[in-house]
VOGU-3710 file (C-alpha; in Angstrom, 3 decimals, decimal comma):
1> xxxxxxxxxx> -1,509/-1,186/0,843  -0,018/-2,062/-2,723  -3,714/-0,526/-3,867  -3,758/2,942/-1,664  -0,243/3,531/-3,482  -1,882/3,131/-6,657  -4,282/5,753/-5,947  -2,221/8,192/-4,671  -0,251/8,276/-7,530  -3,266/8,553/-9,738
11> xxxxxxxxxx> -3,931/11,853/-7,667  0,033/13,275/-8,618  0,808/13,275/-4,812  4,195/14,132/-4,047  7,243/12,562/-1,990  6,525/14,469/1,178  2,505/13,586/0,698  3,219/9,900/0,228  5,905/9,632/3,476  2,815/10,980/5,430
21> xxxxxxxxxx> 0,370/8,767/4,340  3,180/5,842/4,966  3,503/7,120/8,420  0,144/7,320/9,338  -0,487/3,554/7,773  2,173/2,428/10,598  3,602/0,972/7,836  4,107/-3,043/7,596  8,143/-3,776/7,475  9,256/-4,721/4,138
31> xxxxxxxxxx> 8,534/-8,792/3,199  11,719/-9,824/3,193  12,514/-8,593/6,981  11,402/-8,921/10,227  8,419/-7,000/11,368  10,602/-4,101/12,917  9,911/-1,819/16,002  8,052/1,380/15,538  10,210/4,105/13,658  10,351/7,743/15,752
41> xxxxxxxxxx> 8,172/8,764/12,652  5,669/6,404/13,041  5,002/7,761/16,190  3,705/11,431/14,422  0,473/11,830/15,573  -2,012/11,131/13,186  -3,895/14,737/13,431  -0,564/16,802/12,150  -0,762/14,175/9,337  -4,482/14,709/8,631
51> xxxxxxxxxx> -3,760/18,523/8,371  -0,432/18,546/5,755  -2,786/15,864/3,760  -6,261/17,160/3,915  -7,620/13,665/4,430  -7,573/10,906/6,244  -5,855/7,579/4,571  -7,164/4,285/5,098  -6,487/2,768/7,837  -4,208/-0,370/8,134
61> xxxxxxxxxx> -5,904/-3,704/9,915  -5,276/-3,740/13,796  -4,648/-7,594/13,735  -1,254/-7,165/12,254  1,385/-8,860/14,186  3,688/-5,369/14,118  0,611/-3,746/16,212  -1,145/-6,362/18,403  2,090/-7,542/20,043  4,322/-5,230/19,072
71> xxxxxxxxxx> 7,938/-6,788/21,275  7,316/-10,402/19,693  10,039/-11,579/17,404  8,002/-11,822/14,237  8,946/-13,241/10,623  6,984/-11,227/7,613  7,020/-13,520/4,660  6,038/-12,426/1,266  4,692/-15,287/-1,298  5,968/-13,294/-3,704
81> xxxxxxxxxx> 9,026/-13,351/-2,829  9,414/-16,469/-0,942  7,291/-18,281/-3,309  9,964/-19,796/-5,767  10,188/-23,733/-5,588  7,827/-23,522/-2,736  4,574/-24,629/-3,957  2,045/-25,306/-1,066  1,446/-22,953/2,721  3,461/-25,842/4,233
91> xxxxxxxxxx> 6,740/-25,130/2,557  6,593/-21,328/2,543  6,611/-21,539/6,222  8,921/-24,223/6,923  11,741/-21,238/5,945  10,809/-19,699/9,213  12,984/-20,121/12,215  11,551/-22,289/15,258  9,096/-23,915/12,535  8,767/-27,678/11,817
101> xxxxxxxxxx> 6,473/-29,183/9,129  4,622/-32,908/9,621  3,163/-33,804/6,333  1,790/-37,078/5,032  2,657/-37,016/1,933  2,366/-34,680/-1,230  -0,336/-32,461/-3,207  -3,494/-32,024/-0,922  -2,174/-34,681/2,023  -2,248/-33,502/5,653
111> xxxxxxxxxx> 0,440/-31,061/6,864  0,582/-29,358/10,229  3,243/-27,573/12,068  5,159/-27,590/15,250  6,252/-24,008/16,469  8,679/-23,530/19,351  8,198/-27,649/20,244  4,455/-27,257/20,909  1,857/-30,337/19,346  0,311/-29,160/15,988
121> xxxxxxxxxx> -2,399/-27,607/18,266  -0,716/-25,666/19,760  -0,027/-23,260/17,104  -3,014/-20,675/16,316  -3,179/-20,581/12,610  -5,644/-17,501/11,329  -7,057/-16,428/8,261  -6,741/-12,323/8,393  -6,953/-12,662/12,086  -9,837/-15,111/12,177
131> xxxxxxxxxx> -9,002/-18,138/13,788  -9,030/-21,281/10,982  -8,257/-23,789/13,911  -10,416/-27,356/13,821  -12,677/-29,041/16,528  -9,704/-31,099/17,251  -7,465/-27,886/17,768  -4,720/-28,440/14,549  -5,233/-26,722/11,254  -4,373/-28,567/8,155
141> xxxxxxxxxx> -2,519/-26,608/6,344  -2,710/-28,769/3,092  -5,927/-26,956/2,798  -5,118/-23,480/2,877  -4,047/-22,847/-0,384  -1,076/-20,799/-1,303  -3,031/-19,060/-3,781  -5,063/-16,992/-0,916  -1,993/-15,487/0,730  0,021/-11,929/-0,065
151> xxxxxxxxxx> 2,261/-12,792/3,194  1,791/-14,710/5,998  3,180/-13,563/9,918  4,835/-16,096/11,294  4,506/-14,492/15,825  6,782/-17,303/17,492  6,591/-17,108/21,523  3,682/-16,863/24,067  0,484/-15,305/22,461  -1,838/-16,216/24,727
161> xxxxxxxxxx> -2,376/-12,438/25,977  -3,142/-10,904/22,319  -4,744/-13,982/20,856  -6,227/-15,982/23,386  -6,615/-19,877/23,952  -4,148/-22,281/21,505  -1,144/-20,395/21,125  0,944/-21,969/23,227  4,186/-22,512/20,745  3,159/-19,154/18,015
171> xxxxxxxxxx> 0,446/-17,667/16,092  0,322/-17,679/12,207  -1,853/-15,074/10,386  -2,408/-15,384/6,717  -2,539/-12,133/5,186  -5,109/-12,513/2,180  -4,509/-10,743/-1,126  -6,062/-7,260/-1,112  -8,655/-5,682/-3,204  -7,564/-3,155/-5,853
181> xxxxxxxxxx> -8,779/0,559/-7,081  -7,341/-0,240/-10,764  -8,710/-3,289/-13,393  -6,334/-6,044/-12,910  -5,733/-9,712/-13,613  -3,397/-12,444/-12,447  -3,345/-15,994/-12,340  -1,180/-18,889/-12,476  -1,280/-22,887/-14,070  0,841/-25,609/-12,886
191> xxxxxxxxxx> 1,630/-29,111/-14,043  4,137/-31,910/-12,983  4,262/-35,328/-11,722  1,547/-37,539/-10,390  -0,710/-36,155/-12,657  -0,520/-32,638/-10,262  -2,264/-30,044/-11,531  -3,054/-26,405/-10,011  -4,547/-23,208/-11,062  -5,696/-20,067/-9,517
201> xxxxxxxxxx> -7,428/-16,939/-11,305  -7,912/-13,227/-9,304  -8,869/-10,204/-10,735  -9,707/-6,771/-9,077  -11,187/-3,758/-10,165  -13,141/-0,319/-8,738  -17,288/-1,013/-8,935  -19,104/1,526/-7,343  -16,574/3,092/-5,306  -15,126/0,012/-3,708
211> xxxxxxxxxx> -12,709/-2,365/-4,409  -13,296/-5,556/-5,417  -10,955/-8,635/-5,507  -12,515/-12,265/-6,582  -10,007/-15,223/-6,782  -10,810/-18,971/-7,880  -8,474/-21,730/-7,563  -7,882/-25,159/-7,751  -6,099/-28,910/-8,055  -6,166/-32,225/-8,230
221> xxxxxxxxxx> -3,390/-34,790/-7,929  -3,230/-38,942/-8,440  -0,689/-38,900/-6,128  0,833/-42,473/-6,788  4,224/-42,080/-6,896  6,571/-45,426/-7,075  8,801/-46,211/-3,360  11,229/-48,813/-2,407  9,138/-51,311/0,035  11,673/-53,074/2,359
231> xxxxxxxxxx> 9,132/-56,634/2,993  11,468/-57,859/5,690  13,143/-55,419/8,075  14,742/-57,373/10,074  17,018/-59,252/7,449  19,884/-56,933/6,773  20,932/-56,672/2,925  18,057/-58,490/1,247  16,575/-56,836/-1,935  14,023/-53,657/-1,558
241> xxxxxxxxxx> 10,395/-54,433/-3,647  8,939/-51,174/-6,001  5,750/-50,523/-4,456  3,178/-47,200/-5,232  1,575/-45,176/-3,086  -2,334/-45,989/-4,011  -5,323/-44,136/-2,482  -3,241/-41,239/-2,375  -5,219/-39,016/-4,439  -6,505/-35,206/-3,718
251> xxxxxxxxxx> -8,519/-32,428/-5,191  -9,694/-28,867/-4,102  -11,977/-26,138/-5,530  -12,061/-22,458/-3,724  -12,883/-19,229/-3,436  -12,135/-15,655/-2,054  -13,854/-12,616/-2,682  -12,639/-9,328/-0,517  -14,478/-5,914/-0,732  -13,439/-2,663/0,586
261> xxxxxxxxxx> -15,730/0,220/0,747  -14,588/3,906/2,119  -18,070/5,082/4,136  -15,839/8,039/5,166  -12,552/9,568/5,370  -10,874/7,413/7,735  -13,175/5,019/7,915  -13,309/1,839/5,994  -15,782/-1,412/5,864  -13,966/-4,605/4,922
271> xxxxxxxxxx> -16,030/-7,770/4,079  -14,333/-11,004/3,033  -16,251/-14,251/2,133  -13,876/-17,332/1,849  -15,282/-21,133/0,944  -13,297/-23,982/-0,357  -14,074/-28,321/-0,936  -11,569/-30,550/-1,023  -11,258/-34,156/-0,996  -8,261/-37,174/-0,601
281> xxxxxxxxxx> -7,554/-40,734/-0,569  -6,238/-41,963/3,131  -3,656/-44,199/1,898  -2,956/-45,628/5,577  0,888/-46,740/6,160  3,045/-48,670/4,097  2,769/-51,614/6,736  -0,874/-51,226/6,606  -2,104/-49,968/3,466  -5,804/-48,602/3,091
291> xxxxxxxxxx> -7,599/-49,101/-0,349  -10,682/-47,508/0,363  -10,446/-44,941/3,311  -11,934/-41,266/2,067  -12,023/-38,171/3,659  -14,185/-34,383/2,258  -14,156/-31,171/3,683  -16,199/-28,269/3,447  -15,105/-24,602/4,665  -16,772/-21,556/4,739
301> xxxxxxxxxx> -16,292/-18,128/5,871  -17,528/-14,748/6,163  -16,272/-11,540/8,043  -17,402/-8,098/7,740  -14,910/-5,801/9,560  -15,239/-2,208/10,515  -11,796/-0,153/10,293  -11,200/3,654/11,742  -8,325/5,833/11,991  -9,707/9,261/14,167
311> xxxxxxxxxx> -7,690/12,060/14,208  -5,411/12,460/17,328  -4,073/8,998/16,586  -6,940/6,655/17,649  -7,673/3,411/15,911  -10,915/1,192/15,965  -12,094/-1,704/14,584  -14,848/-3,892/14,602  -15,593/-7,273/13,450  -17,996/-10,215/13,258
321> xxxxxxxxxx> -17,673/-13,346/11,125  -18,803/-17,041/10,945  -16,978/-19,815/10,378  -18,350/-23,366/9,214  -16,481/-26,580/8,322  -17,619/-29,905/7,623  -15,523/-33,110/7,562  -16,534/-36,272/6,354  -14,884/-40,088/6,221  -15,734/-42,830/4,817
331> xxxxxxxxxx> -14,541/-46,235/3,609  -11,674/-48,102/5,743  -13,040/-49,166/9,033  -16,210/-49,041/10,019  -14,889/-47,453/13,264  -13,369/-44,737/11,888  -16,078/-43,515/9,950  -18,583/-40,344/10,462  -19,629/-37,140/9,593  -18,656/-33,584/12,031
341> xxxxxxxxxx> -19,494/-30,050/11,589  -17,985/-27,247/13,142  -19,765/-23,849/13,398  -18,099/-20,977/15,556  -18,595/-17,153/15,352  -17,984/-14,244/17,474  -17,675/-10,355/17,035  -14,978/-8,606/18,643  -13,955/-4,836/19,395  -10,326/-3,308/19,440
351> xxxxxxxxxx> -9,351/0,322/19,969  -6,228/1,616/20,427  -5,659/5,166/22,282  -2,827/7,053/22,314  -2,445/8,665/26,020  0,659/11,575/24,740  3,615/10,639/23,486  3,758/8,244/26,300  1,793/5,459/26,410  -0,972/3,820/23,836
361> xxxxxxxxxx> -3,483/1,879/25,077  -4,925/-0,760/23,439  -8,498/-2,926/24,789  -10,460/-5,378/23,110  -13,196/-7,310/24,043  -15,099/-10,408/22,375  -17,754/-13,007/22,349  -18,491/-15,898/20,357  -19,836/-19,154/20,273  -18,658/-22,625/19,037
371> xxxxxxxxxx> -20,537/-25,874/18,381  -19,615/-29,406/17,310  -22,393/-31,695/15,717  -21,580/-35,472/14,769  -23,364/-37,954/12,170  -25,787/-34,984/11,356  -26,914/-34,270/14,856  -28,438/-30,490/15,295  -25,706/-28,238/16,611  -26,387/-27,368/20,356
381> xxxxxxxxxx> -28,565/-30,151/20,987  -26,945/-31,161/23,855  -24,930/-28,857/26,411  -21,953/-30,655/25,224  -21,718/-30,232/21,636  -21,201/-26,225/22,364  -19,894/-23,589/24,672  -19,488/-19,480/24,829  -16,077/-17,888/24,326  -15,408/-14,381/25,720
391> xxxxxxxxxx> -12,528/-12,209/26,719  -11,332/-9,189/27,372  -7,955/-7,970/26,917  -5,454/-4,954/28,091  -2,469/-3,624/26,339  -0,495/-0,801/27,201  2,642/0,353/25,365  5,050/2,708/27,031  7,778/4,798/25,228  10,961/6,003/27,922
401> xxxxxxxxxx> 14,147/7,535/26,645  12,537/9,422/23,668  11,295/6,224/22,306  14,715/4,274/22,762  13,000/1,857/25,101  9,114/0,694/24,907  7,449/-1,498/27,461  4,466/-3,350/26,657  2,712/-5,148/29,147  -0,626/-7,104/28,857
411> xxxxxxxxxx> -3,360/-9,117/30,133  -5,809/-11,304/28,699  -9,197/-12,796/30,644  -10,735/-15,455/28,882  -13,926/-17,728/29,315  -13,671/-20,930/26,750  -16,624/-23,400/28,104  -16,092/-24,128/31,702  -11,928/-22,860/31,618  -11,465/-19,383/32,931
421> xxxxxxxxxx> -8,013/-18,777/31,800  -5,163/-15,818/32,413  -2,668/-14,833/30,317  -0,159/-12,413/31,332  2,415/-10,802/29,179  5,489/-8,581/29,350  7,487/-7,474/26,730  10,006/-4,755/25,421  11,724/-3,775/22,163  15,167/-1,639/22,257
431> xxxxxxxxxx> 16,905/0,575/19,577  20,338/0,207/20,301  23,634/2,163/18,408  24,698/0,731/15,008  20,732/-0,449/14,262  20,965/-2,968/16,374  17,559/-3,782/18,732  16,705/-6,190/21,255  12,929/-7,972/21,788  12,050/-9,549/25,194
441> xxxxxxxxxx> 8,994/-10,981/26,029  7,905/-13,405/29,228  4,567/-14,546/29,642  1,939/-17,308/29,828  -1,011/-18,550/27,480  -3,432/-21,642/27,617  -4,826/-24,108/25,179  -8,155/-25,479/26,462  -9,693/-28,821/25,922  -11,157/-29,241/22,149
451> xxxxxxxxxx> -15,018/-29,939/22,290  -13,440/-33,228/20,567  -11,764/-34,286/23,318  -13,488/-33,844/25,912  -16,693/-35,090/24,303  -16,796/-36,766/21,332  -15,946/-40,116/20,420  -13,751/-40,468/16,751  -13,609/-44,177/16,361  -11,405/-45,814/18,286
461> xxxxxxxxxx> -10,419/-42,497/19,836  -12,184/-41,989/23,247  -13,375/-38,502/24,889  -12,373/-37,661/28,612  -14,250/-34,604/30,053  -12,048/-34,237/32,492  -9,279/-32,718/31,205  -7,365/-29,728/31,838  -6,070/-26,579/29,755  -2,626/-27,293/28,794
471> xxxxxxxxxx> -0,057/-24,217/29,920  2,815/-22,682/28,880  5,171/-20,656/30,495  7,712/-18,925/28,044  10,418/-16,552/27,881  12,292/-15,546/24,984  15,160/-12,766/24,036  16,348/-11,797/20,633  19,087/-9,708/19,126  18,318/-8,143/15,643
481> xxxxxxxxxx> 20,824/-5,961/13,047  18,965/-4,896/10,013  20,029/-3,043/6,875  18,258/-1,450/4,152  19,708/-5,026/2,547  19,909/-7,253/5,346  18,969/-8,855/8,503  20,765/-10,657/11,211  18,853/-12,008/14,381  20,255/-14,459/17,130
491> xxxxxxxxxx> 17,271/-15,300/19,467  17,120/-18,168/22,575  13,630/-18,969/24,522  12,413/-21,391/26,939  8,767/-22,647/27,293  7,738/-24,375/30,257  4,179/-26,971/29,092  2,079/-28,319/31,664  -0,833/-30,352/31,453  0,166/-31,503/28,193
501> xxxxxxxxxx> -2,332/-33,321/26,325  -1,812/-37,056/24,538  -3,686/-40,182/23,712  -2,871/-43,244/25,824  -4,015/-46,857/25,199  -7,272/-47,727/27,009  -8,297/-51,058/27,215  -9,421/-53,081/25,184  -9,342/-51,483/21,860  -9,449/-47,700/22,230
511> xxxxxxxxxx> -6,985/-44,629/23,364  -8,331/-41,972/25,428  -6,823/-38,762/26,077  -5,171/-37,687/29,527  -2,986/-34,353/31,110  -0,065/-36,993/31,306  3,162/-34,903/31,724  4,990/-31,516/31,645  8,034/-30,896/29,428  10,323/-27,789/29,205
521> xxxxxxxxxx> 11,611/-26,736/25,057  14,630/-24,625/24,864  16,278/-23,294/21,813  18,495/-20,720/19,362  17,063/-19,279/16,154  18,865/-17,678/13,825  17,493/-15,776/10,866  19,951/-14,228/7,812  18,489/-12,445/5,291  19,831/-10,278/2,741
531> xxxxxxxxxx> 19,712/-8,792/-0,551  23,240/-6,854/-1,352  21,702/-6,596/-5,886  18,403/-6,591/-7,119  19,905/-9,652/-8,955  20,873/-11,334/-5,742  18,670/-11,940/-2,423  19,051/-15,008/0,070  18,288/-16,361/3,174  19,206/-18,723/6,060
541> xxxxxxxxxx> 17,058/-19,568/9,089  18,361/-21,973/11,641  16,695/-23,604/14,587  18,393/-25,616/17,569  15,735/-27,406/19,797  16,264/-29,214/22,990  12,946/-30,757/24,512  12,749/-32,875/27,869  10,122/-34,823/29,242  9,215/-34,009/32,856
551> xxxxxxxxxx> 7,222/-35,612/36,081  6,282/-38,436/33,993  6,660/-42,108/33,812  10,703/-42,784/35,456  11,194/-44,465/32,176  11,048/-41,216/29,833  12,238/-38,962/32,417  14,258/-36,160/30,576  13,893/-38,053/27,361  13,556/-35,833/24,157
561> xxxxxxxxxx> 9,524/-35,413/23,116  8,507/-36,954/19,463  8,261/-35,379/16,377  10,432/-32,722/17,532  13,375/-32,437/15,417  17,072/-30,959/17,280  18,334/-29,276/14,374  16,045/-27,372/11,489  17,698/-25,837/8,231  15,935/-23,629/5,939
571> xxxxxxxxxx> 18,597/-21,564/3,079  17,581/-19,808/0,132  19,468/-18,265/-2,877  18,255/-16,359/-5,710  20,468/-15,301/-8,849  19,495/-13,272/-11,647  17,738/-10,956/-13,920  13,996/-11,206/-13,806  14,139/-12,461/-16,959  16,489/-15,244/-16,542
581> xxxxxxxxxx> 16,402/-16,350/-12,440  17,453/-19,287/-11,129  17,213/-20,434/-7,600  18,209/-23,223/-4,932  16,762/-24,078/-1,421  18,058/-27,067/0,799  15,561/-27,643/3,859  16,834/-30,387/6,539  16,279/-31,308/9,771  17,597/-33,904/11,883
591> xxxxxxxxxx> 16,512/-37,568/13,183  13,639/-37,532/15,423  11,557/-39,453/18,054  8,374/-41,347/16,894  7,311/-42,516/20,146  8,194/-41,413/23,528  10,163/-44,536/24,210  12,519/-44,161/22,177  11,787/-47,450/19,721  10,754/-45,379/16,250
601> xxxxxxxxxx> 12,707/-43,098/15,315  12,253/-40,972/12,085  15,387/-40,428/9,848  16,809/-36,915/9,165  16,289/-35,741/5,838  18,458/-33,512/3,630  15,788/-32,300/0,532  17,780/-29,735/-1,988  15,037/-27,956/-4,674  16,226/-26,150/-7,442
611> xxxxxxxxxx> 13,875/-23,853/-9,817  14,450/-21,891/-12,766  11,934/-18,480/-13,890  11,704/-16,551/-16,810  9,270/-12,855/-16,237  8,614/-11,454/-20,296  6,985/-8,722/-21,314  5,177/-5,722/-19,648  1,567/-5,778/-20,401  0,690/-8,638/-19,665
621> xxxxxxxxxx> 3,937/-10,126/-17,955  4,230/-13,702/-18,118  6,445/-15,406/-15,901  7,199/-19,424/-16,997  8,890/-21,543/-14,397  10,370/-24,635/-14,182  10,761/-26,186/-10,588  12,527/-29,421/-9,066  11,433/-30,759/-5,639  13,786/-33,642/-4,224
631> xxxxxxxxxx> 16,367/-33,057/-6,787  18,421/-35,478/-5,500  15,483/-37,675/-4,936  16,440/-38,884/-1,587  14,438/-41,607/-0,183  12,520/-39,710/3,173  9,195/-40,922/5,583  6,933/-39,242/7,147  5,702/-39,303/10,514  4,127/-42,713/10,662
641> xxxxxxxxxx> 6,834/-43,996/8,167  5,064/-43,784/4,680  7,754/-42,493/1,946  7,150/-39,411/0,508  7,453/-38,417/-3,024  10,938/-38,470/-4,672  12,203/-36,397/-7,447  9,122/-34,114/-8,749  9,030/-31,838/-11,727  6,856/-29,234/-12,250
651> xxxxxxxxxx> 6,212/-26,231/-14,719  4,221/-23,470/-14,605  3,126/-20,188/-16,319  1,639/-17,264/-14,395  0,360/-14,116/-15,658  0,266/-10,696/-14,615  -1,745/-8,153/-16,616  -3,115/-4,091/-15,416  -5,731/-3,190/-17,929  -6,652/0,385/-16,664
661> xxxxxxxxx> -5,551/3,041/-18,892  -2,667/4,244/-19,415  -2,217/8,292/-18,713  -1,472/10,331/-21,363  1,456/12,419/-21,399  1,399/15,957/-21,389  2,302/17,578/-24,854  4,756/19,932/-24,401  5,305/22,787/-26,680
//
């Protein structure tokens, strides 16, 4: 969007001119807010636009959150201005309410999240609205680097309706950087402890009446930071040994190019090719340290997207793409070694009609195809290494009380493999006096069987084809102020999982998973945002989770679920003049379960960062930082009880630099 600015003010279009085009773009809300509910202006249709203008703008993406499921409670974050001490996708979106991070450990080590209390794959995580989820159903986020992302949308509730199977807890879509009309380049170069280094290099520029962006990046990291090693537990008081975290090691190398070509006026082709290899040690626990164990990945991806805003309001879009990844261990035990590939693809086709100033309807309908091949074996060459995906999908929004009040109910029918699954939605978004509004949504989404699970074996980890789709049933309510400074929201929900999915031992060496229980998550969130100067902005997001274990074995009965933390804390502060700022975030969460019984339990953790920026001159502007994680270098675990890194230092120097030309000035006589 930053781009279509750009070239409107190289045209000299006025104020009046630009608020039309803004309107007609259904404009995303600002970064640092909530994705708000449609503005009475926003709902000008877009012919009287197309006639003060005399063309018709580009149309914005229809998998924005703010349009596909327009009464979630959604959080916009901007990298830019969220980016600060946090360094990795992980971080930027533990400051989200109802989010939870499990990591592993440092630059380029696993990292997945829990949204809302639902497993790590339960949360759809997509790449400009194409879905980045493994065979196994989680996306590691350690390998999505920050470096792609303008802004991610963090959709917390039900979203089975608008984005099918897997979204059980949320959705996450990670808004790529966008191609440019003007000659442009950025970049950015990091180094710090543990031998961490990082880069990233993107430039854009018009060739033959497209836009063009290209971005490289990379890192590496040793990753063998010191730890205090406790050799016997169970004697209270004796003395702690210095130990180091060995085979902890990563690296990555990636890619993203993104064209955008107008074919007509309101019409716009979008093709994006993304493609990244990465590598890391597998350093095991500290009880049982791995020397050896290796894991690679390969990613690729390609989407070519077909974007048109007709006049009388109606929007299309069409889109295919193919998605490939490859993982790879090796070393460590010979069990738990082997080769997978993953190859899905689909095409899918939205429209959204405007039926008066009433209702809009939106359908879409897709088809696709995933596959699973193991140790090199020829995708498809058995009926159980792939399966069809298809769906169809209903959306109607309705506007009462001269747009006061909009319902928006929906329905998705979806084939994954042998599942037939139906997801229901029903939400609504109020404007109330003194800007206040109210979000409600009820509804009910699926997450069927991985191809992994039900058929493949992963070492010691058995298959069981006869699972079920996991189900949740959700409802959640939310009550937002916002300012042209601020935002205050106070939301509650409770999900209702069925059929959950979990590996149980299985005789005599193995674990196999089973539909073994139901649990209910309840919960406040609480986002605070606000930015009274341009020299002051913070934020607070807050997160109380209560999870109980239901209609399982008596002996857990009501007892909280692992790895889901009670109390989350994410605050942010930002002081100063761009070219002196200095910033502070504390993120914390409290003790939680490692196991269902009760015996592990994982520590809370209080982790206070600290960072300090300097942005000189104009053309180019350089920006050197100097960033603390851990400051207080408190001792923490992760989820199987391997420290994490302590104190880290890092510093960086990024670059900003617009080479088109200047435009003369007028002489005036």
């Amino acid at each position: 969007m930053a781009s279509g600015w750009r070239h409107l003010r190289a045209r000299g279009a006025g104020a009046f001119v630009r608020r039309g085009l803004t309107v007609a773009l259904f404009a995303s809300t600002p970064a640092w807010a909530q994705a708000s509910a449609d503005s009475p202006e926003a709902q000008e249709p877009l012919s009287e636009v197309i006639d003060v203008v005399g063309k018709v703008p580009d149309p914005e993406p229809m998998d924005r959150a703010s349009q596909r499921d327009p009464s979630s409670v959604v959080t916009v974050i901007s990298v830019e201005e969220r980016g600060g001490t946090a360094r990795d996708t992980a971080d930027i979106l533990a400051t989200s309410p109802g989010v939870s991070v499990q990591d592993s450990g440092g630059y380029g080590q696993s990292k997945s999240l829990v949204v809302r209390g639902a497993s790590s794959n339960g949360t759809l995580v997509l790449l400009d609205g194409i879905p980045l989820n493994g065979a196994g159903g989680h996306t590691d986020l350690s390998r999505i680097p920050l470096a792609l992302a303008r802004e991610f949308e963090v959709m917390r509730g039900s979203a089975g309706a608008r984005y099918g199977s897997g979204g059980l807890g949320g959705v996450v879509n990670i808004v790529t950087r966008s191609p440019g009309d003007t000659v442009s380049l950025s970049g950015e170069l990091s180094y710090g402890s543990w031998n961490t280094a990082t880069g990233w290099l993107a430039a854009t520029a018009p060739v033959l009446d497209s836009e063009l962006l290209l971005l490289v990046h990379g890192g590496t990291s040793s990753g063998d930071f010191p730890y205090p090693f406790d050799p016997t537990p169970t004697l209270p008081g004796d003395a702690l040994e210095s130990r180091r975290r060995d085979n902890n090691d990563a690296r990555g190398l990636g890619a993203l190019l993104r064209l955008r070509h107008r074919l007509a006026p309101g019409v716009v082709v979008d093709a994006m090719g993304e493609g990244s290899l990465d590598g890391r040690g597998l350093a095991g626990t500290a009880q049982n340290p791995v020397a050896d164990a290796r894991q690679s990945n390969r990613r690729g991806v390609l989407s070519l997207r077909l974007l048109g805003a007709l006049a009388g309001g109606i929007q299309l879009s069409a889109r295919a793409h193919i998605r490939q990844e490859n993982l790879k261990l090796s070393g460590g035990p010979i069990a738990q070694q082997g080769e997978q590939t993953l190859l899905a693809g689909g095409a899918e086709v939205e429209g959204r009609l405007p039926l008066g100033r009433a209702h809009a309807l939106t359908l879409t309908s897709s088809v696709g195809r995933e596959g699973l091949s193991t140790e090199g074996e020829p995708v498809g060459k058995t009926p159980h290494t792939s399966w069809l995906r298809a769906s169809v999908m209903a959306m109607d929004d309705v506007s009462l009380f001269d747009g006061d009040l909009h319902v928006t109910p929906s329905l998705r029918l979806e084939r994954v493999g042998r599942y037939t699954l139906l997801s229901p939605k029903l939400g609504a978004r109020m404007s109330l006096p003194a800007r206040l509004e109210v979000r409600a949504n009820v509804g009910q989404t699926h997450r069927a069987p991985s191809l992994m699970e039900l058929y493949v074996r992963q070492g010691t980890l058995l298959p069981n084809p006869d699972l079920r789709p996991e189900r949740a049933v959700s409802a959640d309510v939310a009550l937002a102020h916002r300012t042209e400074h601020s935002l205050v929201s106070v939301g509650g929900f409770y999900t209702l999982y069925e059929d959950l999915i979990a590996y149980e031992a299985y005789p005599p060496f193995a674990a196999k998973p089973t539909n073994f229980s139901s649990a209910r998550v309840s919960g406040l969130e609480v986002d605070l945002e606000a930015r009274p100067t341009s020299f002051l902005s913070g934020s607070v997001a807050y997160t109380f989770l209560v999870s109980r274990n239901l209609r399982d074995d008596p002996r857990y009965y009501l007892r909280e679920l692992p790895h889901r933390p009670r109390h989350t804390v994410s605050a942010r502060v930002a002081v100063g003049p761009s070219w002196l700022t200095g910033r502070a975030e504390l993120r914390a969460q409290s003790s939680q379960l490692r196991n269902r019984t009760g015996e592990f339990v994982l520590p809370g953790r209080a982790l206070l960062h600290a960072g300090l920026s300097s942005t000189v001159g104009r053309r180019p502007a350089l920006t050197f930082s100097l960033d603390f994680k851990n400051l207080l270098d408190a001792h923490v675990e992760d989820f199987d009880g391997y420290p994490l890194p302590g104190r880290t230092v890092l510093a960086s120097v990024a670059m900003a630099l617009d080479l088109s030309p200047t435009p003369r000035k007028a002489n005036t006589p």
